[in-house]
N, CA, C and O atoms as a CHARMM CRD file, in Angstrom:
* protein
*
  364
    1    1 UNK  N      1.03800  17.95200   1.07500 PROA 1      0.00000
    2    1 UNK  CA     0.98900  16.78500   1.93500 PROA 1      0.00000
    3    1 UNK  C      1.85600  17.05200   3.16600 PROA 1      0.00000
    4    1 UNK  O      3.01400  17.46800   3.14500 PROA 1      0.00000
    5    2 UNK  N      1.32300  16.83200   3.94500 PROA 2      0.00000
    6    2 UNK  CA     2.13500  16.76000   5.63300 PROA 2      0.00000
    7    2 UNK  C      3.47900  16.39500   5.88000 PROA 2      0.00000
    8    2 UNK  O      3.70200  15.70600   4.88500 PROA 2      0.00000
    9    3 UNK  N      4.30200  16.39700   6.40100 PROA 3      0.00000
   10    3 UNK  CA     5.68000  15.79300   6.37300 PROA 3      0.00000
   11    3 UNK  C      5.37500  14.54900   7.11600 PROA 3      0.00000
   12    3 UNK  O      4.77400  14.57300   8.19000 PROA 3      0.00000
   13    4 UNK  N      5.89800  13.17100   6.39300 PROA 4      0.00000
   14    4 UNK  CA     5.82300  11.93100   7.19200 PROA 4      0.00000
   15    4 UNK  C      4.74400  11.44200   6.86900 PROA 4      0.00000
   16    4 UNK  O      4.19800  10.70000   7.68400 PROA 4      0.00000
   17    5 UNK  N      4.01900  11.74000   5.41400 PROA 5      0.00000
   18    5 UNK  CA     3.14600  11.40900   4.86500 PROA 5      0.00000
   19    5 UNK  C      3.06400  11.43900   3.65900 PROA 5      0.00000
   20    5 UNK  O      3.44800  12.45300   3.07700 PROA 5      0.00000
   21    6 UNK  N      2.43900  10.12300   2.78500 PROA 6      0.00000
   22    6 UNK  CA     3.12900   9.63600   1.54100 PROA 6      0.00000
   23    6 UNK  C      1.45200   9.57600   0.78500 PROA 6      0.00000
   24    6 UNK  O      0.47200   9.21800   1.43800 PROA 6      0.00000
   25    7 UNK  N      1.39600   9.90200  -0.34900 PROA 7      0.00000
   26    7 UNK  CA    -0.07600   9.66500  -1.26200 PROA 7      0.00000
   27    7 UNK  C      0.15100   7.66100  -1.32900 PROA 7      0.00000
   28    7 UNK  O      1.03200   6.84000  -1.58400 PROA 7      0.00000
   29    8 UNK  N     -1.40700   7.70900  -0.87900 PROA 8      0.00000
   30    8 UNK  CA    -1.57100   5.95700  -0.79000 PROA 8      0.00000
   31    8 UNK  C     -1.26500   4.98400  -2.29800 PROA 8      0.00000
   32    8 UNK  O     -0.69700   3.90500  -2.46200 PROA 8      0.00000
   33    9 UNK  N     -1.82000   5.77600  -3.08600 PROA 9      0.00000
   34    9 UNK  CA    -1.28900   4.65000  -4.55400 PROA 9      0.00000
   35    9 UNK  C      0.48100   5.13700  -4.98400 PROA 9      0.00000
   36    9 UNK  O      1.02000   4.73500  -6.01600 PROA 9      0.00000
   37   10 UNK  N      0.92100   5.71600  -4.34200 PROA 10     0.00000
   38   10 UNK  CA     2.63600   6.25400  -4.62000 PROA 10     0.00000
   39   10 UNK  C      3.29700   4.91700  -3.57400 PROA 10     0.00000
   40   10 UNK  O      4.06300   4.00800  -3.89400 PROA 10     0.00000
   41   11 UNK  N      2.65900   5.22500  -2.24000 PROA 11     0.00000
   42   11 UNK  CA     3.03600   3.59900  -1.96600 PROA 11     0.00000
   43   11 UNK  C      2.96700   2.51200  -2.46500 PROA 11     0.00000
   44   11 UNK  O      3.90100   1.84400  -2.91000 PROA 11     0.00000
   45   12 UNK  N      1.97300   2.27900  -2.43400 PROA 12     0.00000
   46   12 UNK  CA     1.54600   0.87500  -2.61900 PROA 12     0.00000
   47   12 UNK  C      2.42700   0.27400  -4.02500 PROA 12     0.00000
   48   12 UNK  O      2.85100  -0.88100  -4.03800 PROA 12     0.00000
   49   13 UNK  N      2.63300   1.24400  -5.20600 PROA 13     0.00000
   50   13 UNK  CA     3.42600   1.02400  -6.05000 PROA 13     0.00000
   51   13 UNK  C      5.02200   1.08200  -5.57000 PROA 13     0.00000
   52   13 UNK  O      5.81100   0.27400  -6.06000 PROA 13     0.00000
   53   14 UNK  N      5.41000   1.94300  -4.71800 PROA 14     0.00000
   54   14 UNK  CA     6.46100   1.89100  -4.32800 PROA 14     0.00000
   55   14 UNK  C      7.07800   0.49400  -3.33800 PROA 14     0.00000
   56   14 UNK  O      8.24300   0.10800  -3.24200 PROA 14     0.00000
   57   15 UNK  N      6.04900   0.03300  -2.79200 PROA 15     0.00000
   58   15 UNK  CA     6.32300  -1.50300  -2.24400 PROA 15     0.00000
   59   15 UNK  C      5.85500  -2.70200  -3.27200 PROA 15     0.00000
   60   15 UNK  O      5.95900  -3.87100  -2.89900 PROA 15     0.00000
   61   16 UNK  N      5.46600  -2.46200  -4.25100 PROA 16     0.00000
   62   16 UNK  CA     5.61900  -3.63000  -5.27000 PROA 16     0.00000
   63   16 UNK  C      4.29900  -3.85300  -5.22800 PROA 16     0.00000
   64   16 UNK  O      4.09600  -4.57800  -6.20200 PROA 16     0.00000
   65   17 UNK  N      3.01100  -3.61400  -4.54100 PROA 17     0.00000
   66   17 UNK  CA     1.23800  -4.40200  -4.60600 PROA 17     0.00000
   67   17 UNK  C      1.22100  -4.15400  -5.99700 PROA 17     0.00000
   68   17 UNK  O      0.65000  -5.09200  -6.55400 PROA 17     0.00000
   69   18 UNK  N      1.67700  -3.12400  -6.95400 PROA 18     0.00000
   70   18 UNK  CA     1.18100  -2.74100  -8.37500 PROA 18     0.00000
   71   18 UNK  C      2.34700  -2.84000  -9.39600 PROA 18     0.00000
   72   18 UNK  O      3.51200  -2.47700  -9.23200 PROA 18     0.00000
   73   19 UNK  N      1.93800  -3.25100 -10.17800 PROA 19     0.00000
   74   19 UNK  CA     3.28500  -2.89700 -11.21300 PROA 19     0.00000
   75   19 UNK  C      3.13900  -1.46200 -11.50600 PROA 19     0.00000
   76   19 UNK  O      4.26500  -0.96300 -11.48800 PROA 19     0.00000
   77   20 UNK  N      2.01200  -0.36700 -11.83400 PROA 20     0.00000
   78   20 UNK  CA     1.96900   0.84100 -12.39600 PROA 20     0.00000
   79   20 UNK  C      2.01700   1.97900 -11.40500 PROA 20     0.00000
   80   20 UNK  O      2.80900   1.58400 -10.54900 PROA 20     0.00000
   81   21 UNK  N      1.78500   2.63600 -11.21800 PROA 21     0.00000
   82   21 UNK  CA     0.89200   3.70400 -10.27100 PROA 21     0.00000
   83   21 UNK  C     -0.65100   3.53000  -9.99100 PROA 21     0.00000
   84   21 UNK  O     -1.48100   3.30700  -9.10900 PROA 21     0.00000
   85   22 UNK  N     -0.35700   3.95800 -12.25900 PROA 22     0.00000
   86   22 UNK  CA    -2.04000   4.00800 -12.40600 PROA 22     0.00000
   87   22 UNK  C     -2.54700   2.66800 -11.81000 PROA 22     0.00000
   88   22 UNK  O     -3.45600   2.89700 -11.01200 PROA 22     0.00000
   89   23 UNK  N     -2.23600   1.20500 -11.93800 PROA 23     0.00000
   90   23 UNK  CA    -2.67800   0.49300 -11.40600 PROA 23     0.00000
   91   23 UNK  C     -2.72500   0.38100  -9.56400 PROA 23     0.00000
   92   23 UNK  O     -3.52900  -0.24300  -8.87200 PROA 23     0.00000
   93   24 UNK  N     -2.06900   0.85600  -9.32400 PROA 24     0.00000
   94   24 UNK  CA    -2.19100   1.01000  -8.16100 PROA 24     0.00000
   95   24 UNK  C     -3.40600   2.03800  -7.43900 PROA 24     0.00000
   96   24 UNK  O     -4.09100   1.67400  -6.48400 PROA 24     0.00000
   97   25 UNK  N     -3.53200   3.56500  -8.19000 PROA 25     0.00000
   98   25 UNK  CA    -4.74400   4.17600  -7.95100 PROA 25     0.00000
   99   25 UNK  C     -5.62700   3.27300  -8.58400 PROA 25     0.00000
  100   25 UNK  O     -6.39600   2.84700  -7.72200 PROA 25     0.00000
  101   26 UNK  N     -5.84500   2.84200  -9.55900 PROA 26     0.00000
  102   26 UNK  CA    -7.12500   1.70400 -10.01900 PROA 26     0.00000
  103   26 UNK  C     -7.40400   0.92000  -8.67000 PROA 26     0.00000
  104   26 UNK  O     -8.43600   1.27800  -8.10200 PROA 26     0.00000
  105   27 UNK  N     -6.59300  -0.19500  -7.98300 PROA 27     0.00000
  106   27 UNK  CA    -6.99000  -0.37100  -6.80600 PROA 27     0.00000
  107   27 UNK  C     -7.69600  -0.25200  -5.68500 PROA 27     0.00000
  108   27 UNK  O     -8.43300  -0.96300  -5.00300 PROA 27     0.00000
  109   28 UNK  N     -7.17000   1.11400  -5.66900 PROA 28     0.00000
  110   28 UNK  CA    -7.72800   2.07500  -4.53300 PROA 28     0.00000
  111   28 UNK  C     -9.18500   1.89000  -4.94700 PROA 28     0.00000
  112   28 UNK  O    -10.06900   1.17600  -4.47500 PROA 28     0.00000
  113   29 UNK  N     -9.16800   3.12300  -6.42100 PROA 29     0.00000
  114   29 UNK  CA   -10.44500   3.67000  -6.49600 PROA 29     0.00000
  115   29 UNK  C    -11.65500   2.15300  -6.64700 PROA 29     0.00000
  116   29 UNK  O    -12.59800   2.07400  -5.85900 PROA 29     0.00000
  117   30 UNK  N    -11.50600   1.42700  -7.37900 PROA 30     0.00000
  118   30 UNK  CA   -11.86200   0.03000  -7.23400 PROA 30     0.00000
  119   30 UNK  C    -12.88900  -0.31800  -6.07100 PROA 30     0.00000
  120   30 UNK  O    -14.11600  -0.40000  -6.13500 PROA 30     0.00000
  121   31 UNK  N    -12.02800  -0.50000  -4.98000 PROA 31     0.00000
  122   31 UNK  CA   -12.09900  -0.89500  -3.87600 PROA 31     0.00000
  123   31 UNK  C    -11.61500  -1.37900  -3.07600 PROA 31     0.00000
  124   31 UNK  O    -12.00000  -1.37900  -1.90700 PROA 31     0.00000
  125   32 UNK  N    -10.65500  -1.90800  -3.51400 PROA 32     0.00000
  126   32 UNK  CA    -9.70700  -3.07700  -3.19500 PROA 32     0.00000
  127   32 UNK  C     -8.64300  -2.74900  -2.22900 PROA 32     0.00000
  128   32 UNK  O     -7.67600  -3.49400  -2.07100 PROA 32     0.00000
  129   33 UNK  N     -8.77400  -1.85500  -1.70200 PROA 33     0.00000
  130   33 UNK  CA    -7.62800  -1.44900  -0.66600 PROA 33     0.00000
  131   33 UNK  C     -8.45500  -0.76200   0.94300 PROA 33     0.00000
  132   33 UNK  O     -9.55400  -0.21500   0.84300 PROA 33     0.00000
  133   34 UNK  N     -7.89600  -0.86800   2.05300 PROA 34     0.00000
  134   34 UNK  CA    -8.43900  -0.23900   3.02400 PROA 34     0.00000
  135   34 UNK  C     -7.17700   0.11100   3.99100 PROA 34     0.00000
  136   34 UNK  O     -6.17000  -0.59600   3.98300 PROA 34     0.00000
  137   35 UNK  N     -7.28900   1.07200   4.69100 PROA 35     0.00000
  138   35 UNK  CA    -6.18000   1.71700   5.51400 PROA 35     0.00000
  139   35 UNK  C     -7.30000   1.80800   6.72800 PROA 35     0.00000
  140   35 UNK  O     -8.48300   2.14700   6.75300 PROA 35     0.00000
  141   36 UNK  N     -6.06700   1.19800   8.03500 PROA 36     0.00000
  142   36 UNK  CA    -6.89900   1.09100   9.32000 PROA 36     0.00000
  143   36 UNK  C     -7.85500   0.65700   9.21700 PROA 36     0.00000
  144   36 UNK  O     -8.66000   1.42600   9.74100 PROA 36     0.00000
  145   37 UNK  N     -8.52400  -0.52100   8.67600 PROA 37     0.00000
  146   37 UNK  CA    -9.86000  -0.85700   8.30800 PROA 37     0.00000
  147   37 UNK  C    -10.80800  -0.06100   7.83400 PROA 37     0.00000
  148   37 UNK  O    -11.87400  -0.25700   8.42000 PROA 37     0.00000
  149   38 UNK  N    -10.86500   0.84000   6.93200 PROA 38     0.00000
  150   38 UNK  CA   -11.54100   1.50100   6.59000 PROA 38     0.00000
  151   38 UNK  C    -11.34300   1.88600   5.18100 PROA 38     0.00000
  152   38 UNK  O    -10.29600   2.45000   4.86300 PROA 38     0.00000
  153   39 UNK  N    -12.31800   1.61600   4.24900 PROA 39     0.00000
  154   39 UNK  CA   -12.70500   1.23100   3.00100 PROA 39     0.00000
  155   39 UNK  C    -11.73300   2.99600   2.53200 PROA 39     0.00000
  156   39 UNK  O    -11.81600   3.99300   3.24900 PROA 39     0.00000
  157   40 UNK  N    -10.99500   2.94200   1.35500 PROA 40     0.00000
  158   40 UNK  CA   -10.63900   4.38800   0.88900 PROA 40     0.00000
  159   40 UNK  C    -11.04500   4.04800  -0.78500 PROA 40     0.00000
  160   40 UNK  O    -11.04200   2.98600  -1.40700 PROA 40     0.00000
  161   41 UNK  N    -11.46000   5.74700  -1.27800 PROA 41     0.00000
  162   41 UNK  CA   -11.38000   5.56700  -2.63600 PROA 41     0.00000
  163   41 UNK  C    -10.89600   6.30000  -3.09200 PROA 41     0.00000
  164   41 UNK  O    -10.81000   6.38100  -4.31700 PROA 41     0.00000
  165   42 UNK  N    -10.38300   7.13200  -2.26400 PROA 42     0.00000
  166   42 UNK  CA    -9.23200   8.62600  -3.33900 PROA 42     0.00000
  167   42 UNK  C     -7.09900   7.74700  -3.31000 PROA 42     0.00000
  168   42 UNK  O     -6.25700   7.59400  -2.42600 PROA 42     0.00000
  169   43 UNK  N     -7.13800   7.56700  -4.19300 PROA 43     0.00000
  170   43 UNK  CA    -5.58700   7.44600  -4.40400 PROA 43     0.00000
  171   43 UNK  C     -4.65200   8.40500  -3.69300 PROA 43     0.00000
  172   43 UNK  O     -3.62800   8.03800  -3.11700 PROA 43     0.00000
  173   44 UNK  N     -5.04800   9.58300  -3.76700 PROA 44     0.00000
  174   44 UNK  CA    -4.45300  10.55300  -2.77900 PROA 44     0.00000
  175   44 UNK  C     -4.64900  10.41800  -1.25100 PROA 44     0.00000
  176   44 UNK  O     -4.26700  11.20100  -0.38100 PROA 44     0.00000
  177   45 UNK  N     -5.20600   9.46400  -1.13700 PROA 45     0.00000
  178   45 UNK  CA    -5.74800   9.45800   0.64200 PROA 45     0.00000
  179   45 UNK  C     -4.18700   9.28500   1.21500 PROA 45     0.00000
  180   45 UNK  O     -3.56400   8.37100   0.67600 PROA 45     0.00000
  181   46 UNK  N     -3.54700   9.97200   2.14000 PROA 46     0.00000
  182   46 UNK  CA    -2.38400   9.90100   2.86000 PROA 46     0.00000
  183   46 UNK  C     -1.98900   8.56400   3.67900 PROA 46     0.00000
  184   46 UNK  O     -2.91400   8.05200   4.31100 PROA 46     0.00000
  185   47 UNK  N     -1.04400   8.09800   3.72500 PROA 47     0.00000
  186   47 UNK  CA    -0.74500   6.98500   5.03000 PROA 47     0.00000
  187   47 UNK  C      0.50000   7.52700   5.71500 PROA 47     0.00000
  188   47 UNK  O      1.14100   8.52500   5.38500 PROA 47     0.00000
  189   48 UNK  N      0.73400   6.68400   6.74200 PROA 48     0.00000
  190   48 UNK  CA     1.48800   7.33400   7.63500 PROA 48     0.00000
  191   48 UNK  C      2.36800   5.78700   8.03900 PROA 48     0.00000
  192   48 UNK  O      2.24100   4.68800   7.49900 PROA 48     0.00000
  193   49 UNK  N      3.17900   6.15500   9.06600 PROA 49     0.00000
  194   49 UNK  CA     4.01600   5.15900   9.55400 PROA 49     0.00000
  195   49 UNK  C      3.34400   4.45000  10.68100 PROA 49     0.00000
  196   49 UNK  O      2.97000   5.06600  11.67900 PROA 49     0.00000
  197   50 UNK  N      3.15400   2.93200  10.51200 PROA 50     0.00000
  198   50 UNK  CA     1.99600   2.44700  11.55800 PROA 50     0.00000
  199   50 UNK  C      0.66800   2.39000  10.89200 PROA 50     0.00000
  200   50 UNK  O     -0.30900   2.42000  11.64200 PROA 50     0.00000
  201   51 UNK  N      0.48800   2.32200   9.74500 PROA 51     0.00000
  202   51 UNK  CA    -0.78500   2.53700   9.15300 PROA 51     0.00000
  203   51 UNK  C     -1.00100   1.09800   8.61900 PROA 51     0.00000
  204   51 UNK  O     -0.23700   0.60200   7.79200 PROA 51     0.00000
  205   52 UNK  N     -2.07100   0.45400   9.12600 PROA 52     0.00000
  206   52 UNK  CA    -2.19200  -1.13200   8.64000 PROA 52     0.00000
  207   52 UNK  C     -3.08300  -0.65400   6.97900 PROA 52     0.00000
  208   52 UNK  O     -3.94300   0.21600   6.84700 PROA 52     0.00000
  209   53 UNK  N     -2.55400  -1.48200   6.00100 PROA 53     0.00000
  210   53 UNK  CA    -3.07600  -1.21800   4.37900 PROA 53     0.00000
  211   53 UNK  C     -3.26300  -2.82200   4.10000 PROA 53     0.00000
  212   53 UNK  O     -2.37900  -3.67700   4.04300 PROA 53     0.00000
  213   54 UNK  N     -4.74500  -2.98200   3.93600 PROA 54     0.00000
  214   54 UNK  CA    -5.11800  -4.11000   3.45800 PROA 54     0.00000
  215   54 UNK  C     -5.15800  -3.49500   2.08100 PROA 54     0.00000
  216   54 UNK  O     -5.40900  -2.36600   1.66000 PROA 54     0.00000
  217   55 UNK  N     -4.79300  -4.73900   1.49000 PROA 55     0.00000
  218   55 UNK  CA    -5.19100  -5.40400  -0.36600 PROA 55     0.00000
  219   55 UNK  C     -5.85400  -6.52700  -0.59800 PROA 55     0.00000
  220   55 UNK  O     -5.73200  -7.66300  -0.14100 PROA 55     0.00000
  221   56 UNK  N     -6.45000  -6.13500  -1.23600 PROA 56     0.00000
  222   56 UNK  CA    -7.54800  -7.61600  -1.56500 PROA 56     0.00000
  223   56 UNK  C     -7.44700  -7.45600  -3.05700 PROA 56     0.00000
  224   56 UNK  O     -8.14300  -6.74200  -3.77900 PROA 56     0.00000
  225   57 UNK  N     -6.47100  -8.23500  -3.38200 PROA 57     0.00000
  226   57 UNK  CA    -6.26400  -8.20900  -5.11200 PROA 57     0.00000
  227   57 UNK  C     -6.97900  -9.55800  -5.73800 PROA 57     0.00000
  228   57 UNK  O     -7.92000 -10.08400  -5.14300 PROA 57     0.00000
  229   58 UNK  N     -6.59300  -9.95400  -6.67800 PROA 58     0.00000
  230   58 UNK  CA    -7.40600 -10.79000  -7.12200 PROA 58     0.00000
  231   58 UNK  C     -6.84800 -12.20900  -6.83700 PROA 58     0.00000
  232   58 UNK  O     -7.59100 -13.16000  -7.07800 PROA 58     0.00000
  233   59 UNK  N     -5.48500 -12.45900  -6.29900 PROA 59     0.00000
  234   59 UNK  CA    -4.70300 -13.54800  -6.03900 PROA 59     0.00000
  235   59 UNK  C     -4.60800 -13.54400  -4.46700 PROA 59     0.00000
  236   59 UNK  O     -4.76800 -14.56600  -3.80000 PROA 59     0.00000
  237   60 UNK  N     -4.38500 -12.53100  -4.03100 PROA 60     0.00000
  238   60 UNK  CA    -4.51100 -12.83800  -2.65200 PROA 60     0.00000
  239   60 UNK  C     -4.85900 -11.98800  -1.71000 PROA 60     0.00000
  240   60 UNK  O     -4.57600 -10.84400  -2.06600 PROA 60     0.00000
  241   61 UNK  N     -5.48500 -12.04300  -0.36700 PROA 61     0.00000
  242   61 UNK  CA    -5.73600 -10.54100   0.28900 PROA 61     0.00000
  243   61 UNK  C     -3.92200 -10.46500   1.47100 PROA 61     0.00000
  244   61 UNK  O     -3.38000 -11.29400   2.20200 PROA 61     0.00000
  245   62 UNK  N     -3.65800  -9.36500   1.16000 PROA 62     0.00000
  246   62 UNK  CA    -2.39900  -9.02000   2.26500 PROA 62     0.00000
  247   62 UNK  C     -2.84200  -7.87000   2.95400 PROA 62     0.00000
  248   62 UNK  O     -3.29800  -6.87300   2.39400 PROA 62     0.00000
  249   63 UNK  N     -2.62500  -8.09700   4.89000 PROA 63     0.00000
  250   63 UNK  CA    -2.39700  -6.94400   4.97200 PROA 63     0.00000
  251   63 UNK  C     -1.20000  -6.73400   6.05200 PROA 63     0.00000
  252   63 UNK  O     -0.76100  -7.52600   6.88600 PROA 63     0.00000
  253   64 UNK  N     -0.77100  -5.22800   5.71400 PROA 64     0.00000
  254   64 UNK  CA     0.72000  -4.75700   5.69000 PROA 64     0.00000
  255   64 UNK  C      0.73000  -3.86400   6.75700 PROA 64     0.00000
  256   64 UNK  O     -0.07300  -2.93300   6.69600 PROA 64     0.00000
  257   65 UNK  N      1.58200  -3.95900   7.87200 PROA 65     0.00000
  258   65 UNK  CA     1.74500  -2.46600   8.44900 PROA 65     0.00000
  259   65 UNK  C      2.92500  -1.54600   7.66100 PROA 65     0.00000
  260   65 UNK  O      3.88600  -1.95800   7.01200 PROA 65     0.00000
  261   66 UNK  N      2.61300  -0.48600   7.87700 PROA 66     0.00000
  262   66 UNK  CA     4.05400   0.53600   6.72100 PROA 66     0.00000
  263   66 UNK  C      4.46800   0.51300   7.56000 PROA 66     0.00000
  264   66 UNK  O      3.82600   0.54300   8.61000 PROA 66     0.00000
  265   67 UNK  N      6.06800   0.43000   7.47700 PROA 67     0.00000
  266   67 UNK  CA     6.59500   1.07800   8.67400 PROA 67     0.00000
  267   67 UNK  C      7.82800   2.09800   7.55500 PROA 67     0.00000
  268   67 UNK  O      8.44000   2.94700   8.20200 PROA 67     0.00000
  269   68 UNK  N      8.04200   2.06300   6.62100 PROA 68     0.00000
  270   68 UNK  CA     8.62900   3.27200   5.63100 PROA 68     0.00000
  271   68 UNK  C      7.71200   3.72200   4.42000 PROA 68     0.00000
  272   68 UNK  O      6.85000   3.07700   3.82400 PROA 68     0.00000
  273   69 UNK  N      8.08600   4.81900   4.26500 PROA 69     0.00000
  274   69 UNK  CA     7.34200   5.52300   3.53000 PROA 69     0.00000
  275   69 UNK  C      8.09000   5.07400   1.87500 PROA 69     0.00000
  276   69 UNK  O      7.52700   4.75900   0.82700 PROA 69     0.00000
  277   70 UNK  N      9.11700   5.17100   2.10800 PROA 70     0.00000
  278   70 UNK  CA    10.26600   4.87900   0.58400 PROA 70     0.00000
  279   70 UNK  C     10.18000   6.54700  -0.11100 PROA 70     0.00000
  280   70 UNK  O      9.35100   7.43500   0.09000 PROA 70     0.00000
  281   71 UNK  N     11.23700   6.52000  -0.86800 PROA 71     0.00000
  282   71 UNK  CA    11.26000   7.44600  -2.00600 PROA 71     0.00000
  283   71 UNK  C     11.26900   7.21200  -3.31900 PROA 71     0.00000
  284   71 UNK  O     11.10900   8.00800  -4.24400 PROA 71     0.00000
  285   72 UNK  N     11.53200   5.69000  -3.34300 PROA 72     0.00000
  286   72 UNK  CA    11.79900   5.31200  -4.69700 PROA 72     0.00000
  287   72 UNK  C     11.04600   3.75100  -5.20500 PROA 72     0.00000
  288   72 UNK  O     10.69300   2.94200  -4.34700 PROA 72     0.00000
  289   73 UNK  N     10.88800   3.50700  -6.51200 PROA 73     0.00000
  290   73 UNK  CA    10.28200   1.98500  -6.81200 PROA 73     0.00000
  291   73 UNK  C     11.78700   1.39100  -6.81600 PROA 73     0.00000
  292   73 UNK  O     12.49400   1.68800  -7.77900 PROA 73     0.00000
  293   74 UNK  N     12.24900   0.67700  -5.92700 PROA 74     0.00000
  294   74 UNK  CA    13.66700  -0.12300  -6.41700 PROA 74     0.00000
  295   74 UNK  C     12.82700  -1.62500  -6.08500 PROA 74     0.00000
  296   74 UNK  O     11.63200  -1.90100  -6.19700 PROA 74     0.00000
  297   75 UNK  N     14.03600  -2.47300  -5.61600 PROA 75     0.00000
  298   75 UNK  CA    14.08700  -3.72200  -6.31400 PROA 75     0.00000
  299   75 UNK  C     13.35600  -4.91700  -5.06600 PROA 75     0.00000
  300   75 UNK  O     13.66400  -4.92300  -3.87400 PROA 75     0.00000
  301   76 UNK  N     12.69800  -5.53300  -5.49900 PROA 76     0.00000
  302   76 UNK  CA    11.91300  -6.12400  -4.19400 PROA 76     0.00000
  303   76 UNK  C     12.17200  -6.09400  -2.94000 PROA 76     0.00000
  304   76 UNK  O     11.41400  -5.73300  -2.04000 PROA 76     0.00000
  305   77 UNK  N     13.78000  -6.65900  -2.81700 PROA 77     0.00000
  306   77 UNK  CA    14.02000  -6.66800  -1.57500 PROA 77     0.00000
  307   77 UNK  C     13.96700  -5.14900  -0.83400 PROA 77     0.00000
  308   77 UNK  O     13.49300  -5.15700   0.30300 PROA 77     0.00000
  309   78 UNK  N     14.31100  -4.13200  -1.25400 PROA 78     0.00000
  310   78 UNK  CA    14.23000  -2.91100  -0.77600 PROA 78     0.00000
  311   78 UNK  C     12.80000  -2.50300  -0.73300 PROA 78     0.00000
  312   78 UNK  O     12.50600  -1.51300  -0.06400 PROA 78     0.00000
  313   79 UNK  N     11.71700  -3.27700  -1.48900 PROA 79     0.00000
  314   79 UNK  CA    10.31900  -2.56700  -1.34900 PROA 79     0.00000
  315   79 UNK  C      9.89300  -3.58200  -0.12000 PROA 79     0.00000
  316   79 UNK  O      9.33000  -2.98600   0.79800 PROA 79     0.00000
  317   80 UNK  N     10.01200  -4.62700   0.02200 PROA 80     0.00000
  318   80 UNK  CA     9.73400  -5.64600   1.33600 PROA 80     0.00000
  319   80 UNK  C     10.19600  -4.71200   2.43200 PROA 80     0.00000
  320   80 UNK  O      9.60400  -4.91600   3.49200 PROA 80     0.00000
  321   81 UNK  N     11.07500  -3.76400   2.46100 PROA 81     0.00000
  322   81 UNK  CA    11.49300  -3.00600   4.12300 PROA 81     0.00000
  323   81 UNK  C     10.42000  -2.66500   4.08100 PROA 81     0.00000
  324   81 UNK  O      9.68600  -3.50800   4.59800 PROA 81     0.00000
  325   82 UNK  N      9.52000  -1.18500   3.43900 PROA 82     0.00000
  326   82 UNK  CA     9.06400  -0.46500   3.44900 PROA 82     0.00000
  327   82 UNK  C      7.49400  -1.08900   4.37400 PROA 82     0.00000
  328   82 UNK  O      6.60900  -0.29100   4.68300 PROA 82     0.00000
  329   83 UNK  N      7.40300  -2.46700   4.67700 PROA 83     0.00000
  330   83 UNK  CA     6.29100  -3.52200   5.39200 PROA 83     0.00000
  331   83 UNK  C      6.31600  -4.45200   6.02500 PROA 83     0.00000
  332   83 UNK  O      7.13000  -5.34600   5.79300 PROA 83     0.00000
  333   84 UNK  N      5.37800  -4.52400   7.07700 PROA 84     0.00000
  334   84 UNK  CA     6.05400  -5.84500   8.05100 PROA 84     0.00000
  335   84 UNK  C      4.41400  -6.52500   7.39300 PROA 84     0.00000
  336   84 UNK  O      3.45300  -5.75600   7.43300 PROA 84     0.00000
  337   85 UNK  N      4.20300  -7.99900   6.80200 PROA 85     0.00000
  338   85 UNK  CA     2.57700  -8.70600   6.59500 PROA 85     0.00000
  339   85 UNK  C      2.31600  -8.93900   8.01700 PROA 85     0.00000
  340   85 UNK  O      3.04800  -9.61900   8.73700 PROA 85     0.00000
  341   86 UNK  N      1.17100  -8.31000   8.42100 PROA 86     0.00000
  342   86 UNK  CA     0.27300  -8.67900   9.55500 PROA 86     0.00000
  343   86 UNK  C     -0.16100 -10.26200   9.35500 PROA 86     0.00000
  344   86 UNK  O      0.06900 -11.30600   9.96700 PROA 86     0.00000
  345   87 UNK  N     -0.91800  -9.88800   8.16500 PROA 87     0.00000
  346   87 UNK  CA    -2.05300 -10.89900   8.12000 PROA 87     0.00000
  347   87 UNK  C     -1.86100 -11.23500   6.30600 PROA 87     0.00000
  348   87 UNK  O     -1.53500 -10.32600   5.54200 PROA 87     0.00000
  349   88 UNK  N     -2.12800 -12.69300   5.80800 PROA 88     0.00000
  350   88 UNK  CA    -2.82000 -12.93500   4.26000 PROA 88     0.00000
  351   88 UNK  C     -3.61100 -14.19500   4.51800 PROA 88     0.00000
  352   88 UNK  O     -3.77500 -14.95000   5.47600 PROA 88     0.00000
  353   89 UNK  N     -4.01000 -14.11600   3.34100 PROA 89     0.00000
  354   89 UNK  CA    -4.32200 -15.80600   2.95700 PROA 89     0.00000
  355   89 UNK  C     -3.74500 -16.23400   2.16700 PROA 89     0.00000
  356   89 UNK  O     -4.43600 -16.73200   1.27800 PROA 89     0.00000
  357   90 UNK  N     -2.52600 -16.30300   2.01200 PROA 90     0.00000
  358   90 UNK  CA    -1.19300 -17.13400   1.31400 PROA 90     0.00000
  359   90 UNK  C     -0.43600 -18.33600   2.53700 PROA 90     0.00000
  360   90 UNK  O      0.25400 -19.33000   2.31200 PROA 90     0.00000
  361   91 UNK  N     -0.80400 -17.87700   3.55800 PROA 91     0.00000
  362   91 UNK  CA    -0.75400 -18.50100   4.41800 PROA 91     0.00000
  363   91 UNK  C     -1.19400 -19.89700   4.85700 PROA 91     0.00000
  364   91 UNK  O     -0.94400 -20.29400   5.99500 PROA 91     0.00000
């Protein structure tokens, strides 16, 4: 993987969208996720910093710009840096 580039279900678990990984690649492969508007189905698909990541889970759709990549799953408030919400319908 590129430097400054993170596997998409390692995020998405790393900012809290998943409790698992695996659930988090389930997502992906699913459907339920899109980067830059554009539908992905490999869990490995890369994101970058600036990369808008919609979720359309079953409670709500969010979408997120990354602006950190993270290294680690810690504790909400530290996974909330790792995203600024563009857009939901929680709103």
């Amino acid at each position: 993987m590129k430097p400054g580039r993170q596997r998409l279900d390692k995020w998405l678990w790393f900012a809290r969208f998943a409790r698992t990984r695996s659930l988090a690649a389930r997502l992906v492969t699913d459907g339920y996720v899109r980067v830059n508007g554009k539908r992905v189905n490999a869990s490995a698909t890369a994101v970058a910093l600036g990369d808008v990541v919609t979720v359309a889970a079953a409670h709500a759709t969010v979408i997120a710009r990354i602006l950190d990549l993270g290294e680690r799953r810690g504790p909400a408030p530290e996974a909330q840096q790792l995203y600024r919400i563009v857009g939901s319908d929680l709103e």
